[in-house]
C-alpha positions in Angstrom: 9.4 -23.0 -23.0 6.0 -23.5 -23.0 3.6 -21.8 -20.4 0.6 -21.6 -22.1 -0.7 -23.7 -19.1 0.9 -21.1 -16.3 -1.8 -18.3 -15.5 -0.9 -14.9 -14.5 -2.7 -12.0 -12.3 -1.5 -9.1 -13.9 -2.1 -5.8 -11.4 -3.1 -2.9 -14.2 -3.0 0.7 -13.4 -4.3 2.2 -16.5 -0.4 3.1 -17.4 2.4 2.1 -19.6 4.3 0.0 -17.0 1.4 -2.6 -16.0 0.3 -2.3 -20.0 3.3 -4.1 -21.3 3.7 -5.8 -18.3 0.7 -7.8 -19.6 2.1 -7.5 -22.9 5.3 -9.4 -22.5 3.4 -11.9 -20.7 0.9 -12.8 -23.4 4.0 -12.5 -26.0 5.4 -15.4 -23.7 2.1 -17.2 -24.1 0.8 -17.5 -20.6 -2.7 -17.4 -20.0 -3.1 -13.5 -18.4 -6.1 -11.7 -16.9 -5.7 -8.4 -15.6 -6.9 -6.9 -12.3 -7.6 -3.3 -11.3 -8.5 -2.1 -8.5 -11.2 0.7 -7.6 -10.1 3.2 -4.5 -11.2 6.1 -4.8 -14.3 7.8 -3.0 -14.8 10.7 -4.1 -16.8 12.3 -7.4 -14.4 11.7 -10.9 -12.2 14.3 -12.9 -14.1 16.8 -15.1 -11.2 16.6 -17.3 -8.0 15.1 -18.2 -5.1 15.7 -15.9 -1.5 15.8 -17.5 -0.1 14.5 -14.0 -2.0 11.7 -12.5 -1.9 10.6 -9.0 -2.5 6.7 -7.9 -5.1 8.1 -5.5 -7.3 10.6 -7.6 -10.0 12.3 -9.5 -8.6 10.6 -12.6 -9.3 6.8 -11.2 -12.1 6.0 -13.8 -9.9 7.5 -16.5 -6.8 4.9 -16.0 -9.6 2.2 -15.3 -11.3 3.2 -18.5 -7.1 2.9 -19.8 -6.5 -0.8 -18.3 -9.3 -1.8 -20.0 -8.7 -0.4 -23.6 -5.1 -2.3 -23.3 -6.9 -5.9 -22.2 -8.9 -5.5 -25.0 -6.4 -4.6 -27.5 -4.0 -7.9 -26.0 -7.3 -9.9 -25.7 -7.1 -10.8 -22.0 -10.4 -10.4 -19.8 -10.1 -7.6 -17.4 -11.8 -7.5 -14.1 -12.7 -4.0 -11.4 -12.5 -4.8 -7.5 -13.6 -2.1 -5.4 -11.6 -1.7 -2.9 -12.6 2.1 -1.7 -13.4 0.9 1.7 -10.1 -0.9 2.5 -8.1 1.6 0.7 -9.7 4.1 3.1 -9.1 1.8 6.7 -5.7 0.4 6.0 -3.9 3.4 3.9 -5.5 6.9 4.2 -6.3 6.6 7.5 -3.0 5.2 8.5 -1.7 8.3 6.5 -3.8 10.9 8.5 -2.7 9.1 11.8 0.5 9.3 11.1 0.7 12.7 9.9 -1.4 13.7 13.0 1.4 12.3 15.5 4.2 14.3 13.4 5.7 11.4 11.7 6.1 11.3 7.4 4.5 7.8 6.1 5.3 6.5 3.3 1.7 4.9 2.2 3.0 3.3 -0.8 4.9 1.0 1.3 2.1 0.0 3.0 -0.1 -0.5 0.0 1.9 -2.5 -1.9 1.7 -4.9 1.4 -1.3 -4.5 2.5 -3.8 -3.8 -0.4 -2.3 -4.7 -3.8 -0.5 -7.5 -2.7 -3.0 -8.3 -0.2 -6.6 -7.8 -0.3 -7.0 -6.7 -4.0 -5.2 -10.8 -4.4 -7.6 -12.3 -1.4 -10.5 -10.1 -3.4 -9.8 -12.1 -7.0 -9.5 -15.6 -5.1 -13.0 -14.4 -3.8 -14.4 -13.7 -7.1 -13.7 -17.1 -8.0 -10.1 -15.9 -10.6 -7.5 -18.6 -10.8 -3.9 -17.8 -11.8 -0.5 -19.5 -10.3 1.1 -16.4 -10.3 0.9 -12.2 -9.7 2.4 -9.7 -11.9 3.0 -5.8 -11.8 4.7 -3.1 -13.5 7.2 -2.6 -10.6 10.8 -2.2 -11.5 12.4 -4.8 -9.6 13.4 -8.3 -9.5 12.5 -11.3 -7.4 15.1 -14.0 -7.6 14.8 -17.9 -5.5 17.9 -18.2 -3.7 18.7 -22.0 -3.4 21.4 -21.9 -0.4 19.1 -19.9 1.7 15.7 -21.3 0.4 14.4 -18.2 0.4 12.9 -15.4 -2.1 15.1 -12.3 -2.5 14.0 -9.1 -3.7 16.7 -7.2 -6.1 17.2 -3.9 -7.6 16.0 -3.2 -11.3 18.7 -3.1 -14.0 17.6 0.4 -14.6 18.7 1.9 -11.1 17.1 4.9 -11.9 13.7 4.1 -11.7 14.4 0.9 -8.6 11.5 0.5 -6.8 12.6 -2.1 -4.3 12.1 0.2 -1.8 8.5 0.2 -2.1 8.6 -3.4 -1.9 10.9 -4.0 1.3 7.6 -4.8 3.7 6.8 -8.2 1.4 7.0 -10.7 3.2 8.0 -14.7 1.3 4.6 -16.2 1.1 3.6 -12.9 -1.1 7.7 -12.7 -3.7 7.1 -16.5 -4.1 3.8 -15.5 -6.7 5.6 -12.4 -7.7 6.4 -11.9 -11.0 8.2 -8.3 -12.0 8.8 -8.8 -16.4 10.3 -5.2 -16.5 13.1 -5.8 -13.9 15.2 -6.2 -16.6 14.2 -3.0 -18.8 14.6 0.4 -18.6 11.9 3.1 -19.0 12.8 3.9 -22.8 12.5 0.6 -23.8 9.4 0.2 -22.1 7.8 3.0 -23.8 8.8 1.2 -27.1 7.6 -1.5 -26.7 4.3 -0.2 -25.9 4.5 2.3 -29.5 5.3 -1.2 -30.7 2.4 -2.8 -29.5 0.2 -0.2 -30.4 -1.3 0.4 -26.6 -2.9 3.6 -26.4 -1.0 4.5 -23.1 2.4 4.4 -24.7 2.9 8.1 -24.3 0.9 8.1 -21.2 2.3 10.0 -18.5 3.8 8.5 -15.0 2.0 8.9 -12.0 3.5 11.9 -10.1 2.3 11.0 -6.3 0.8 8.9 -4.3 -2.0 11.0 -3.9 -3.8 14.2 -5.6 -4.1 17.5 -3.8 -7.4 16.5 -2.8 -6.9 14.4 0.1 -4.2 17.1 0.9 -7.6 19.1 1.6 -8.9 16.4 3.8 -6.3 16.7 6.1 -7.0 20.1 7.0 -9.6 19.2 9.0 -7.4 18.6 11.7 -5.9 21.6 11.8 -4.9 22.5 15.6 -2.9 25.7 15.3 0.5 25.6 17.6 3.8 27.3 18.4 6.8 27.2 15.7 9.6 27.1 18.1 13.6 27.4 18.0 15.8 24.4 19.8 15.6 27.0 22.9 11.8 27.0 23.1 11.6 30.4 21.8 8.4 31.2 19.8 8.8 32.6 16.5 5.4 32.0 14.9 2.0 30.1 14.9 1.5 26.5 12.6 -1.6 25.7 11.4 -1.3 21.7 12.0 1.1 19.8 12.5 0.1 17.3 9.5 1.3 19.8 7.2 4.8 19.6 8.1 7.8 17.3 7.8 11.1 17.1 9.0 13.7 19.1 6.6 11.0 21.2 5.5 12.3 24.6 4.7 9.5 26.4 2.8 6.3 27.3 3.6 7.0 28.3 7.5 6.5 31.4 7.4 9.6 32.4 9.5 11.6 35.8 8.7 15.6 34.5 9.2 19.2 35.7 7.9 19.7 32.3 7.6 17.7 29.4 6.3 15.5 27.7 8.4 14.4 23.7 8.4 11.9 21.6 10.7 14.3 19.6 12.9 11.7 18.3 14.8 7.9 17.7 15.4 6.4 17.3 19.0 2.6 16.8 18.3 1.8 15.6 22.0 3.3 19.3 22.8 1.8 20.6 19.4 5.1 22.4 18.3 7.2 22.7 15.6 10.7 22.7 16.2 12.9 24.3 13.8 16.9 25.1 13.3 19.5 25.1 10.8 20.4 22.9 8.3 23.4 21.5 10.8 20.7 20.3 13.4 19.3 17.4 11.0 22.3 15.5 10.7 22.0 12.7 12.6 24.0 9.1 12.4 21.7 6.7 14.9 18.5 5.7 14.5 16.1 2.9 15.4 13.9 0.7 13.1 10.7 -1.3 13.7 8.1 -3.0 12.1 11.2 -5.3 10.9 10.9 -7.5 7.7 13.6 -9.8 6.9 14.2 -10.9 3.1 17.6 -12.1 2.5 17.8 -13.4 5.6 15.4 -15.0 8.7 16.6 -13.1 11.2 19.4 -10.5 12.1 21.9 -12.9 14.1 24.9 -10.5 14.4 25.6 -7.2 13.2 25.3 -6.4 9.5 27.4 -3.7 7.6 24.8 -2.5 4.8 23.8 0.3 2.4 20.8 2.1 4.0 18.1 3.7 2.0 16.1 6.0 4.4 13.7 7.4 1.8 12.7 6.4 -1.4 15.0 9.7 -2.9 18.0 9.2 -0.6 21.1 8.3 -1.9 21.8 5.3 0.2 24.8 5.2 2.6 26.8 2.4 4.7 26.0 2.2 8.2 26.0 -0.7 10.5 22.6 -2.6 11.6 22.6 -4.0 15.3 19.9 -5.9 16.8 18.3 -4.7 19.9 15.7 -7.1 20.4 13.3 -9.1 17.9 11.5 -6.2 17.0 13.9 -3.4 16.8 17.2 -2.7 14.9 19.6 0.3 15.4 21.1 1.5 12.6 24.7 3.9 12.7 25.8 5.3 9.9 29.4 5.8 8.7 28.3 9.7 8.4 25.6 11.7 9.5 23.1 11.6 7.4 20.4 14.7 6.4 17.0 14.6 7.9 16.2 10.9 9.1 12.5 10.9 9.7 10.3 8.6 11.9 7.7 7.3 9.9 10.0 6.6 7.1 10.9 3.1 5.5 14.5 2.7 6.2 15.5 -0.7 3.5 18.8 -2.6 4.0 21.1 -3.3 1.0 23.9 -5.5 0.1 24.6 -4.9 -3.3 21.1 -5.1 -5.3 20.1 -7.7 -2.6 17.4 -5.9 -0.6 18.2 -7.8 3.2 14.9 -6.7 4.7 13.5 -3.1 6.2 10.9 -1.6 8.3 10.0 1.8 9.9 12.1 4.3 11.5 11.0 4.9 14.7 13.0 7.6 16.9 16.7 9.0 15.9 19.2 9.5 18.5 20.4 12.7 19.7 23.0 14.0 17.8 26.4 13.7 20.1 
């Protein structure tokens, strides 16, 4: 087939994924540009990091990467800043969060918000014309004819699936998506690259969404508070609340015979609540900030596989609508340490059905 007249917005991160995610795509013969965006704000690396976080020190070295690769393919490779946005709509979302005692999961919201958002509004700006978007996600994006609608799937590789990063797209954005490695796994990835002769084929993966350095920054919040039991018992001082998540067990500071986890954070109370290991299972929660995929709406309850972080092994519960905005979810068996703040993404099969935040979790019965 011929697409030498399709043109293709590849997203390039400096590393091996988005590299011969532009590779396969000129190998197909469509007419690719690549894109990278600029976000951080704070003085460049001194020297090479082994362990590279998308938000870092290291920026200008994986721009200074995307680049080398356009050139060796022969595409044209354009910088947007985007330090300013990146700033508004994801790290101060993050330090929000954080400061209300809820765990956010910012690459969520930047993949909806700012690389499938304003980094694409930003090239339109700047006058770049392509018919479709491209990244080095692992995950697939299928049109479903008897439901007229786009569905997001699971990568063949399961092991490195990121559908769950990509649960908060909404149509109008998976109907330009294009994911090329959906179909790969990591290993042959990396050989295609050695093939290719990119320069990041060895490259390591990104570790975090964010370098110890803005792990800094959050420290200037600090409000010190009670660490508590579950009978309101003090049994030490925090030093923030940002700086703690539920399941947490190290780094309290807490002398027990038995370990001890964060059950719960009240930041309007400023405490820390903590407790065994028994006290985070939980089976009910509620959702919000609900994106449909699959389907338009939830008309009935739905029997699904619920993911309720991007490490969780998902597990079957039932989703019931409580009103247009919120969902509760029960699941079969209790499950360990269901945070609010979290993306909690519905699954039938490799069929992502839709997602959205978890807001509160039900007392356990």
């Amino acid at each position: 087939m011929d697409f030498s007249n399709k043109k293709v917005l590849v997203l390039m991160s400096g590393g091996v994924d988005s590299a011969v995610t532009a590779a396969l795509l000129v190998e197909k013969g469509y007419q690719v540009t690549g894109v990278t965006m600029k976000i951080w704000g704070g003085p460049p690396s001194t020297s090479r990091s082994l362990h590279h976080g998308c938000y870092g020190p290291e920026e200008a070295e994986d721009i200074e990467d995307a680049h080398s690769v356009a050139e060796k393919l022969g595409i044209h490779h354009k910088v947007i800043d985007l330090t300013r946005e990146y700033q508004n709509i994801v790290l101060d979302y993050f330090t929000s969060e954080y400061l209300a005692g809820r765990t956010p999961n910012p690459c969520v919201r930047c993949n909806l918000r700012i690389k499938f958002g304003k980094l694409i509004d930003e090239a339109v700006k700047e006058g770049m014309d392509f018919d479709f978007i491209a990244s080095g996600h692992y995950a697939k994006v299928q049109y479903e004819e008897n439901s007229g609608r786009y569905w997001l799937r699971k990568a063949s590789d399961f092991s490195k699936d990121q559908s769950y990063f990509l649960s908060a797209l909404s149509q109008a954005q998976l109907k330009r998506l294009m994911f090329p490695l959906g179909e790969y796994t990591k290993v042959e990835i990396r050989k295609i690259a050695e093939q290719q002769g990119l320069t990041v084929a060895g490259k390591p993966d990104s570790q975090n969404f964010i370098s110890g350095e803005y792990c800094e920054v959050m420290k200037t919040g600090d409000k010190p508070g009670s660490i508590r039991d579950n009978q309101g018992n003090i049994l030490g001082i925090h030093h923030g609340v940002q700086h703690y998540t539920i399941g947490q067990r190290k780094g309290l500071g807490i002398a027990a015979a038995e370990p001890v986890y964060v059950t719960a954070i009240d930041a309007a109370q400023n405490n820390i609540i903590i407790g065994e290991r028994k006290d985070l299972y939980r089976q009910e929660f509620y959702v919000t900030n609900l994106n449909w995929i699959a389907i338009p709406e939830l008309s009935m309850p739905l029997t699904t596989n619920v993911k309720i972080r991007s490490s969780h092994k998902e597990s079957e519960a039932e989703v019931t609508s409580i009103d247009t905005k919120t969902v509760q979810v029960t699941f079969k068996k209790p499950q360990f340490a269901i945070t609010p703040g979290q993306s909690a993404v519905f699954y039938i099969g490799d069929v992502v059905i839709g997602g959205g935040i978890i807001e509160n979790i039900a007392d356990s019965k």
